[in-house]
C-alpha positions in Angstrom: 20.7 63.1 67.1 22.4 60.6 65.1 24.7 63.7 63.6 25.6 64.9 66.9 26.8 61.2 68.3 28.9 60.6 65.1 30.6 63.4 65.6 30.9 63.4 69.2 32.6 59.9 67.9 34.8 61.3 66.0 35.9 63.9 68.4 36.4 60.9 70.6 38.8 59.1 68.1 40.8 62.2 67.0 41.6 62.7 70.5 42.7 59.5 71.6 44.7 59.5 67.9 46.1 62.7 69.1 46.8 61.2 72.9 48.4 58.5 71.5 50.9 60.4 69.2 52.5 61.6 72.3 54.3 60.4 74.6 56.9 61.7 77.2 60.4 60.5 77.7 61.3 61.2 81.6 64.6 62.2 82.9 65.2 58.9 84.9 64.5 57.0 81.2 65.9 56.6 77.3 63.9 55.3 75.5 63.6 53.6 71.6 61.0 54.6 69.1 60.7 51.5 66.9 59.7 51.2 63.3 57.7 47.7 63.1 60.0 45.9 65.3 63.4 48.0 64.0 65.3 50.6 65.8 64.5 54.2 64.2 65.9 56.5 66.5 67.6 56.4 70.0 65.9 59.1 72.6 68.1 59.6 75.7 66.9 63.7 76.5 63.8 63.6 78.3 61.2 65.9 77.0 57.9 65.8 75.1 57.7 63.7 71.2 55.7 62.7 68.9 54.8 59.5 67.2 52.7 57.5 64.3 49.5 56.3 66.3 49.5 52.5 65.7 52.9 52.3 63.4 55.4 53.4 65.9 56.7 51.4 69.1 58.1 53.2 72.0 60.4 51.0 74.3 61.6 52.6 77.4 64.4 52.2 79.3 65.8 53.0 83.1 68.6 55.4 82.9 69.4 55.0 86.5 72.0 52.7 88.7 70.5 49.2 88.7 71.3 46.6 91.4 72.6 43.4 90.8 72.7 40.9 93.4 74.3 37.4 92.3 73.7 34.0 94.2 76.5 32.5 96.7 79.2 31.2 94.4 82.3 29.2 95.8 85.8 29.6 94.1 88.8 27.9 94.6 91.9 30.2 95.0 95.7 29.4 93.8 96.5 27.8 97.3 93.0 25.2 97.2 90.8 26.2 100.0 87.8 27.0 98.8 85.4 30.1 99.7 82.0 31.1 99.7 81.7 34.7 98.0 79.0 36.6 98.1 79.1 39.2 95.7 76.9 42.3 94.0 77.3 44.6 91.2 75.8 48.0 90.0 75.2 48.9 86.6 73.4 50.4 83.8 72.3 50.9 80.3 74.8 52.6 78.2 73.4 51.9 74.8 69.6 51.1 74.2 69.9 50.1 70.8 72.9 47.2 71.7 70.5 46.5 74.6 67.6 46.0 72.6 69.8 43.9 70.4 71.5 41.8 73.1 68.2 41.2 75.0 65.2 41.7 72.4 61.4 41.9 74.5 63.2 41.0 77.6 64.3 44.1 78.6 66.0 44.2 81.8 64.9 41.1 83.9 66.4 39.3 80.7 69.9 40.7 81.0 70.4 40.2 84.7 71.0 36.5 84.5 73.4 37.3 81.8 75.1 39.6 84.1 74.9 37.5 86.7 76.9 34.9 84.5 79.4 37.4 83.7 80.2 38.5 86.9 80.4 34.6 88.2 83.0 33.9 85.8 85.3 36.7 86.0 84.6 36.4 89.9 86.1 32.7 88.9 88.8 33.5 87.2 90.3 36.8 89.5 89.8 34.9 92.3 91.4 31.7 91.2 94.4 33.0 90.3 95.6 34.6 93.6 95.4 32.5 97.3 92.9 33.0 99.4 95.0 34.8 102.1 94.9 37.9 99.7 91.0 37.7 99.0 90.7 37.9 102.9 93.4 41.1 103.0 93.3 44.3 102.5 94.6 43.4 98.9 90.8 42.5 98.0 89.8 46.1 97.0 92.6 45.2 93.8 90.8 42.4 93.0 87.1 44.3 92.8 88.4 46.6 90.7 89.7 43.9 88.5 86.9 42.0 88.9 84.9 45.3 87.5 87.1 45.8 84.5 86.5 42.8 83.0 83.1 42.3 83.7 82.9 45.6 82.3 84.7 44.8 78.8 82.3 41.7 78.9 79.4 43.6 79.4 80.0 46.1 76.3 78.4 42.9 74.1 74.7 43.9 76.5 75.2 47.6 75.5 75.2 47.6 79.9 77.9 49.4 81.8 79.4 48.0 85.0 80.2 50.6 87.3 81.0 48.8 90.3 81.3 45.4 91.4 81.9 44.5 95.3 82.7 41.4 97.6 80.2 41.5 100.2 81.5 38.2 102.0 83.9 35.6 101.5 84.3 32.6 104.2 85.2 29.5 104.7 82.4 26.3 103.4 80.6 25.6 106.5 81.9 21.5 106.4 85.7 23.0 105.8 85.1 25.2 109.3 86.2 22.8 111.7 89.5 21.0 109.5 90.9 24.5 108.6 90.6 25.5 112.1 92.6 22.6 113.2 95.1 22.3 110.4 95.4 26.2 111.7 95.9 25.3 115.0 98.1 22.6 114.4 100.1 25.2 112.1 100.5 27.1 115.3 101.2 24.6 117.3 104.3 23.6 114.6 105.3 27.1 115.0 105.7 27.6 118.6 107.7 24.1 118.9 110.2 24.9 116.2 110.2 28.7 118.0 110.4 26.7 121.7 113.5 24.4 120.2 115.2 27.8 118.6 114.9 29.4 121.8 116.7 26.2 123.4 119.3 25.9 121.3 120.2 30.0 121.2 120.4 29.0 125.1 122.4 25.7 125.0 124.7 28.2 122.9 124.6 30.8 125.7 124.8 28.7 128.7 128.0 27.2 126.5 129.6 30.2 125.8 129.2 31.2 129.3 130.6 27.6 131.1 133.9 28.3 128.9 133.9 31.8 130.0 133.8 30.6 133.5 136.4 28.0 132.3 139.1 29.9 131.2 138.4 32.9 133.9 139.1 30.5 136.6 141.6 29.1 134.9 143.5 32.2 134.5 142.9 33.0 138.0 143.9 30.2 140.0 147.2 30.2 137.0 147.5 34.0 138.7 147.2 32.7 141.9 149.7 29.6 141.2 152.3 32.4 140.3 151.7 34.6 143.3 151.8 32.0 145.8 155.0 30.6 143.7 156.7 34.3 144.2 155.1 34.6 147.8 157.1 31.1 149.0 160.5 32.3 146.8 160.6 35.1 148.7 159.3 33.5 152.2 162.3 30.8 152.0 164.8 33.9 150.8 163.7 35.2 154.0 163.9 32.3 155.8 167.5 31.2 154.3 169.1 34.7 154.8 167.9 34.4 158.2 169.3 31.3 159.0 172.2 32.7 157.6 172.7 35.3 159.7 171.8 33.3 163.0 172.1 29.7 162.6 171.6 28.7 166.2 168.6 30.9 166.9 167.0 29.1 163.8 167.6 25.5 165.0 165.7 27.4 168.0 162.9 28.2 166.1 162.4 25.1 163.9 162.5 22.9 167.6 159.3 25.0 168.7 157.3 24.7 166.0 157.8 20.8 166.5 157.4 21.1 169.9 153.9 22.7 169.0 153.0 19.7 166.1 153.8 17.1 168.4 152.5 18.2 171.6 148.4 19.5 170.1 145.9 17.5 171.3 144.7 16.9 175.0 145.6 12.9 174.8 148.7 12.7 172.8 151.6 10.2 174.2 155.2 10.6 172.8 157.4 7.5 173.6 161.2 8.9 173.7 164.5 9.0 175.4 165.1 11.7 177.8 168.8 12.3 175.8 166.5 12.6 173.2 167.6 15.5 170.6 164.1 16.2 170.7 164.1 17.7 174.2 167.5 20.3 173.6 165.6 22.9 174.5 164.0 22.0 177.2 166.5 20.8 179.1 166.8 23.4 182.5 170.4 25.3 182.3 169.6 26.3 185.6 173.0 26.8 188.1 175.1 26.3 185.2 
């Protein structure tokens, strides 16, 4: 009986020997097989290997796209107002062994804070350097992929690759909300005066142009009508002088009516003259003569 349990014993410890010389690498994973502490061999194809019971360390790895999500971090761009960025990264590991040598036991919850710090400081330094007018733009896809290539350089150092790094958000400090909106509006408000006394002085300039137009076109129409009128009374007294020409009498005639019909308008008009007057030549009846 005794027989039979020792060697049911040692059936018991050859298996678990054998059990734990084996171990499987999956396809999501690499994986380090370490020599008392030091890096013997890098396994990044999944499959089925063998180990040392007891000597041997196996260290594994995720092979996929890890997350990483940084805290709010405010920046100050070229033209000082500060933002609020919110910003996140995806990465992995490129190179267990650098990994293992960058990080030690920590394995990946100890690298995230050091790419967390990465990413703050080139975050810092792309986004200082440019105003915050282009971090709000379209332009901002420029900077990510900046930000991403120098994080990624950085990163080399972790044996971690960045593949992408992305600006979630980026506003305005709460507390800076209310002065930015007014020096914004007052901005506008600057605007529209200087576009309302533009707009008055373009018409000041039309309303000038337009009074001297008026000026001179008058001018040169009443000097028109001057020299019409001029030529109209030349030829009214050559008319008038080669007709008294011709009948000098009838003309006296005719200059005595039209002061008969000056002096005489009115219903109340009094005339104090002499019957012999000159005045009254042509009134005088020739009747019988």
């Amino acid at each position: 009986m005794r027989k039979s349990q020792m060697a049911m014993g040692l059936v018991v410890l050859v298996v678990a020997g054998l059990l734990n010389a084996v171990y499987i690498v999956d396809e999501r994973e690499k994986a380090l097989r370490l020599w008392f502490g030091e890096v013997q061999i890098t396994i990044e194809e999944p499959g089925l290997y063998f180990k040392i019971p007891f000597l041997h360390e196996i260290v594994k790895y995720d092979d996929r796209i890890l997350p990483l999500e940084t805290a709010q971090l405010e920046v100050t761009p070229a033209d000082d107002r500060r933002l609020v960025v919110d910003a996140f990264a995806r990465w992995r590991i490129s190179d267990p062994k650098q990994f293992r040598k960058a990080v030690g036991a920590s394995s990946i919850a100890g690298a995230r804070p050091r790419l967390e710090r990465i990413l703050n400081a080139e975050l810092r330094e792309v986004l200082g350097s440019v105003d915050s007018g282009t971090i709000l733009s379209a332009d901002r896809a420029a900077l990510m992929v900046k930000i991403r290539n120098q994080a990624r350089a950085q990163a080399v150092a972790l044996g971690v690759e960045i593949i992408d790094v992305r600006i979630k958000r980026a506003d305005l400090p709460e507390q800076n909300l209310t002065e930015t909106f007014e020096r914004m509006r007052s901005e506008r408000e600057r605007e529209a005066a200087d576009e309302i006394a533009r707009g008055e002085e373009a018409a000041q300039i039309v309303r000038a142009l337009a009074d001297r137009t008026v000026v001179e076109k008058v001018s040169e129409a009443e000097k028109l009508a001057e020299g019409t009128r001029g030529q109209a009374d030349a030829q009214r007294n050559a008319i008038l002088a080669d007709a008294f020409g011709r009948d000098p009498e009838f003309f006296a005639f005719y200059r005595s009516l039209s002061a008969y019909e000056a002096a005489l308008q009115g219903s109340n008009s009094s005339m104090v003259i002499t019957p012999d007057s000159e005045f009254f030549t042509y009134l005088k009846s020739n009747i019988g003569e």
